[in-house]
DOTI-397260 format. One record per atom (N, C-alpha, C): residue number from 1; atom name; x, y, z. Coordinates in nm, 3 decimals, decimal comma, padded with zeros to 5 digits. Last residue first. Layout:
N
   k  a       x       y       z
 NUM CA       X       Y       Z
...
***
This chain:
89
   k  a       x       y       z
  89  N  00,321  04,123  08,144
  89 CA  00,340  03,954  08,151
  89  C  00,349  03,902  08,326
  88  N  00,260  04,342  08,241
  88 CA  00,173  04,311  08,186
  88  C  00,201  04,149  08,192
  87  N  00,518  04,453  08,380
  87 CA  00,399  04,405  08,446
  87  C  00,291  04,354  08,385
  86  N  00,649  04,483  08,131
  86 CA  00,695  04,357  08,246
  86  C  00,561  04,332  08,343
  85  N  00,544  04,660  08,002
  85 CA  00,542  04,507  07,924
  85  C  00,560  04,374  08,057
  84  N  00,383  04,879  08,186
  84 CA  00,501  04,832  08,085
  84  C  00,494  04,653  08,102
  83  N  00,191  04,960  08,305
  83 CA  00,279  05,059  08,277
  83  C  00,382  05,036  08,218
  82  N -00,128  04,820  08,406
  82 CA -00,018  04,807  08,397
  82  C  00,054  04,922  08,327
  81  N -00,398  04,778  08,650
  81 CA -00,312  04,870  08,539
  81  C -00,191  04,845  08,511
  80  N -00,611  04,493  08,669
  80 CA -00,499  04,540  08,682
  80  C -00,451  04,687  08,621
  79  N -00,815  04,217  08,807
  79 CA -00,712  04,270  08,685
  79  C -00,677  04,373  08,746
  78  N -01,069  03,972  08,789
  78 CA -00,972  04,060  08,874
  78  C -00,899  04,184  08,806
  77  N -01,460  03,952  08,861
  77 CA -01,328  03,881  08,771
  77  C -01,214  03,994  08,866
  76  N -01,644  03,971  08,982
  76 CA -01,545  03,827  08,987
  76  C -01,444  03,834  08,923
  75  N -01,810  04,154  09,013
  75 CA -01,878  04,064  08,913
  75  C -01,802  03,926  08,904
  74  N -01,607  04,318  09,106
  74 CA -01,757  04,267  09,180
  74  C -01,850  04,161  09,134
  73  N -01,505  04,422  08,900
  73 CA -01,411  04,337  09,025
  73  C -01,538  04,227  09,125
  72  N -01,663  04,531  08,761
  72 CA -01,599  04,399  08,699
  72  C -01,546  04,289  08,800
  71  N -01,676  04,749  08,938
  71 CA -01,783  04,638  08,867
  71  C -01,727  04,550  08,823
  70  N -01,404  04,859  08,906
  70 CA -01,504  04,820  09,046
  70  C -01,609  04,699  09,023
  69  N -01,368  04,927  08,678
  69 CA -01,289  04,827  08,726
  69  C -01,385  04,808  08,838
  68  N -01,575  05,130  08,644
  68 CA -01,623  04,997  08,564
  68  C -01,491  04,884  08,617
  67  N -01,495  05,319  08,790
  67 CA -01,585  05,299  08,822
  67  C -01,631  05,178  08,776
  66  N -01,198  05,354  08,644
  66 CA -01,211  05,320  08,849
  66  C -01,359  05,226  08,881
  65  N -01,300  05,492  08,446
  65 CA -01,237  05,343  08,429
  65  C -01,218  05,322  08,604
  64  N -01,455  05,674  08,509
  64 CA -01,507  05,608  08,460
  64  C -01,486  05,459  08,483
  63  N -01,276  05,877  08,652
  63 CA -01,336  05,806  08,715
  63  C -01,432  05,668  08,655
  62  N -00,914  05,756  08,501
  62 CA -01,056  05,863  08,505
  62  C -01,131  05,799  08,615
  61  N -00,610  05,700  08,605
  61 CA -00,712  05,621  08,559
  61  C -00,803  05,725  08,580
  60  N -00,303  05,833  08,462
  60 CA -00,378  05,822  08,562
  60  C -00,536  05,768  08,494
  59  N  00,027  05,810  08,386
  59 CA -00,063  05,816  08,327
  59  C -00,189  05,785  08,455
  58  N  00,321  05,798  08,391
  58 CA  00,247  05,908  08,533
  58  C  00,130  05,902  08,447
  57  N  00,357  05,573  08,224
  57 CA  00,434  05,567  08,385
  57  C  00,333  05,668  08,440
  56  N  00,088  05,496  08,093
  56 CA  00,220  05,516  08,060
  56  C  00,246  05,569  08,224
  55  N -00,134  05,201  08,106
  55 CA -00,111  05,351  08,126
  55  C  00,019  05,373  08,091
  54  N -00,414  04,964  08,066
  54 CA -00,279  04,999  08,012
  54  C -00,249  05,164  08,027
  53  N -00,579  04,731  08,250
  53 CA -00,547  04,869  08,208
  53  C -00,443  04,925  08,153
  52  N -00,715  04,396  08,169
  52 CA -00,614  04,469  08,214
  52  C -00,611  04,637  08,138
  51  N -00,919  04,183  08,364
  51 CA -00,902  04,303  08,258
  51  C -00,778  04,351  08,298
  50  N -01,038  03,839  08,337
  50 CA -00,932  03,949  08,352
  50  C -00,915  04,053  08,305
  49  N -01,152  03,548  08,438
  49 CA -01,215  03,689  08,362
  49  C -01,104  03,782  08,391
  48  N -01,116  03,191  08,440
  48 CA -01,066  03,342  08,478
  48  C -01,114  03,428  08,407
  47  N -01,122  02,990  08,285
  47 CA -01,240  03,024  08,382
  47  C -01,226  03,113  08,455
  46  N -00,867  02,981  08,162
  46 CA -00,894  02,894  08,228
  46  C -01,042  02,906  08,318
  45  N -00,905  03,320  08,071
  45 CA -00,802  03,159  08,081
  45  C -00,840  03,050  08,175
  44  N -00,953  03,606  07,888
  44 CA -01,015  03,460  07,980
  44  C -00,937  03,367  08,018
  43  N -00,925  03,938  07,920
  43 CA -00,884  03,765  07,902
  43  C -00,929  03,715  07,989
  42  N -00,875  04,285  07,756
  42 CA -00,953  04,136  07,848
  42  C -00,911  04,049  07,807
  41  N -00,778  04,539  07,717
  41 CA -00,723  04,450  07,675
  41  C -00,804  04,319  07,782
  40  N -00,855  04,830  07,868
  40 CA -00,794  04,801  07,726
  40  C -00,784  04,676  07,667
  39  N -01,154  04,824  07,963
  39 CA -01,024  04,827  07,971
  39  C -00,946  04,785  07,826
  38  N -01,388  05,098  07,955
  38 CA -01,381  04,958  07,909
  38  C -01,200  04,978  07,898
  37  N -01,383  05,407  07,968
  37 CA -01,393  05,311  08,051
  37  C -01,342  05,190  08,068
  36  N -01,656  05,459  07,719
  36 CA -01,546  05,535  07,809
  36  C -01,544  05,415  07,887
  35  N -01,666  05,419  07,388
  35 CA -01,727  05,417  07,497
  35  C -01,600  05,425  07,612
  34  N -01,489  05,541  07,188
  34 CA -01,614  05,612  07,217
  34  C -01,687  05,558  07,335
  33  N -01,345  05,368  07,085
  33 CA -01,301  05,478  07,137
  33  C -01,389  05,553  07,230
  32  N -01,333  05,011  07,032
  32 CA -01,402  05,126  07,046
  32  C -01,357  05,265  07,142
  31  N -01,147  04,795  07,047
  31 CA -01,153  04,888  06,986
  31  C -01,193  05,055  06,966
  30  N -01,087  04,516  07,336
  30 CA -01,215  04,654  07,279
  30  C -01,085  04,802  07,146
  29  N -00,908  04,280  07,207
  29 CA -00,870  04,447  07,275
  29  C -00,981  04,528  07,221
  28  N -00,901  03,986  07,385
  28 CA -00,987  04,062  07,299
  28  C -00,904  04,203  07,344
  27  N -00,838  03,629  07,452
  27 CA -00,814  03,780  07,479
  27  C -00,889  03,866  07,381
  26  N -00,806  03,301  07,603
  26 CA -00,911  03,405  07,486
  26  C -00,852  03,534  07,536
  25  N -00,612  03,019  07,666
  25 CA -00,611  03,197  07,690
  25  C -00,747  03,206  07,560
  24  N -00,578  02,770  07,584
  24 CA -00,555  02,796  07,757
  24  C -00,612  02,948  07,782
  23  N -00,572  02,673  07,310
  23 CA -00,737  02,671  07,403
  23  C -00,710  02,707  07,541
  22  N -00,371  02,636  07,142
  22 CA -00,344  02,607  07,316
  22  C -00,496  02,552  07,367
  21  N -00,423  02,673  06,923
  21 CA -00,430  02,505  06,947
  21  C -00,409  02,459  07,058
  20  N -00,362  02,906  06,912
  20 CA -00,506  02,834  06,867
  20  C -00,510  02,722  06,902
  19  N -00,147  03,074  07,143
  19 CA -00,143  02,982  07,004
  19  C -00,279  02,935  07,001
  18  N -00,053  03,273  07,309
  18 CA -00,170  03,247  07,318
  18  C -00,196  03,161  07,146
  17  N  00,246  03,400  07,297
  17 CA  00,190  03,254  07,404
  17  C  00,048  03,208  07,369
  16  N  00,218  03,580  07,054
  16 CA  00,296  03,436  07,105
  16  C  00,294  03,335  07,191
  15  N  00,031  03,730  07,153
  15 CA -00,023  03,643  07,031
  15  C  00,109  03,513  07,013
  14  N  00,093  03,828  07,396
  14 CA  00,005  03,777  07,379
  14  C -00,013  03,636  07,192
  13  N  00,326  03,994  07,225
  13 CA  00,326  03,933  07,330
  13  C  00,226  03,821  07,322
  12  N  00,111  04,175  07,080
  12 CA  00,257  04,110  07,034
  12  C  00,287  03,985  07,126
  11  N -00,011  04,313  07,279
  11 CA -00,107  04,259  07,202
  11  C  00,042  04,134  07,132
  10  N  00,204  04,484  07,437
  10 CA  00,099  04,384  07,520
  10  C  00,020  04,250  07,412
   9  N  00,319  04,631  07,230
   9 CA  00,436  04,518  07,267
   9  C  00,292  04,415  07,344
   8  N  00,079  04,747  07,200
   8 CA  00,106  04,669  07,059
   8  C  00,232  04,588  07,132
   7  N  00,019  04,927  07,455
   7 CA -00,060  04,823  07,373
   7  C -00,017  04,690  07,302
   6  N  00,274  05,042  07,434
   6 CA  00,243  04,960  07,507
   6  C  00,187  04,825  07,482
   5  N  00,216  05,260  07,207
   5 CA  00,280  05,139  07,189
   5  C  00,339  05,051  07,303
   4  N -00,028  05,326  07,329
   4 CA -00,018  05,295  07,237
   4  C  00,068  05,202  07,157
   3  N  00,075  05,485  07,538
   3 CA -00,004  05,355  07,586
   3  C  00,017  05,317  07,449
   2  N  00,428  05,540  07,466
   2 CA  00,294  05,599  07,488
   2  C  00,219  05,439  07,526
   1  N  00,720  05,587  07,669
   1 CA  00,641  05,501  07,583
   1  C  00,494  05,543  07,594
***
């Protein structure tokens, strides 16, 4: 499975538990290609900050994305790489 369609089962997913009328989850999937780093897929819930990384099984993190998970981690919030749908939920 590429990240790609990782992504889209991760984003799929999401849009079924995360209903408008919950107010329990915000999520966002940065778009942008061009800046390096930024995780694939953030959420808020409850006063939680969360990023999550999306890889395919032997897919490996750059130093960029190591370097901005660090910060983020430092800044409070937590998160993750994930490699399939199960670890993502």
């Amino acid at each position: 499975m590429t990240e790609r369609q990782l992504k889209t089962k991760c984003i799929r997913w999401l849009k079924n538990i995360a209903r408008p009328a919950s107010n329990i989850i915000w999520w966002y999937c940065p778009a942008d290609k061009f800046t390096s780093g930024i995780p694939d897929i953030i959420i808020c819930s409850r006063g939680k900050f969360l990023w999550i990384e999306l890889k395919r099984p032997n897919g490996k993190i750059t130093k960029i994305q190591e370097w901005t998970h660090m910060e983020m981690n430092r800044a409070g919030a937590f998160g993750g790489v994930c490699r399939s749908l199960e670890d993502f939920k």
